[in-house]
C-alpha angles and dihedrals in degrees: 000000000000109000108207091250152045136249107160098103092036125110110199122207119177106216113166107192111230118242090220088064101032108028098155121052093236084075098041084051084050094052097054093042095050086047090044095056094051103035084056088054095069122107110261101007106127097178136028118203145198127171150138095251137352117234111260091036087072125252129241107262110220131180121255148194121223086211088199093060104040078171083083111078113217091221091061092043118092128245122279118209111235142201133193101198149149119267097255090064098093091043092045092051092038085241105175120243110220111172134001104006134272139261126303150166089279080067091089138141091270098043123083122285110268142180131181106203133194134277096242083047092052093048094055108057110015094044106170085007133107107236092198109112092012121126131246133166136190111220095207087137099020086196086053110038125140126217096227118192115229116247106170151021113208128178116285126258145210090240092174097036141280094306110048114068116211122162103189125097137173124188117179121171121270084221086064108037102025113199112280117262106253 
């Protein structure tokens, strides 16, 4: 089953940061940034990655909102794997951009919110539409959720494994949506 990445050159680390050390997520930002600089240095790394979850570990499904059809009821709609992630994740995995581009460094805190979503996603609810520039927000903390323009349409992914086929997709920048504090 091709799924829609590839791992065969990736290293994976678990580090949760401790909310003791990094409360705010301007020092959560500061951290992975900082990891990210000098893991990059090493000889040999390509890619330097942080995320919520790797494809194939499973994601985290969230619902969501198409800001642009408030005919569809987020509660109807299905879960959408999402990943909160760096910018280096879809060239690291040799995810295939389709439309619009995908994240990068300009993604930060004080840059508009953006998400780049999945083919299968975009297929979905913007057929014979273009999805760039369209609206979408993920209601995990509905008090707190964040309209986010669509940049970019990349391949779809088995998310949850070979066998489970999920075409939704959902990637926002860590710069914009650190990692909860545990």
């Amino acid at each position: 089953v091709p799924m829609g990445f590839k791992t065969n050159t990736c290293y994976l680390a678990k580090n949760i940061l401790p909310s003791y050390r990094y409360p705010t997520p301007q020092s959560q930002v500061a951290f992975v940034n900082q990891a990210i600089e000098h893991l990059s240095a090493v000889p040999g790394v390509h890619s330097v990655v942080f995320s919520s979850y790797f494809p194939a570990f499973g994601s985290r499904d969230r619902p969501y909102r198409i800001d642009s059809h408030p005919d569809l009821q987020a509660q109807n709609l299905p879960p959408a794997g999402y990943f909160i992630t760096t910018p280096d994740f879809f060239r690291a995995l040799n995810v295939q951009l389709r439309q619009g581009r995908l994240l990068d460094w300009r993604d930060n805190a004080d840059a508009p919110p953006v998400a780049v979503i999945s083919q299968g996603f975009a297929r979905k609810y913007f057929p014979g539409e273009n999805p760039i520039g369209k609206r979408v927000t993920v209601l995990d903390n509905p008090a707190a959720a964040v309209s986010r323009e669509i940049v970019g349409v990349v391949g779809d992914i088995h998310d949850q494994g070979p066998l489970v086929e999920r075409p939704f997709q959902i990637y926002v920048p860590f710069a914009q949506a650190p990692f909860p504090v545990p």
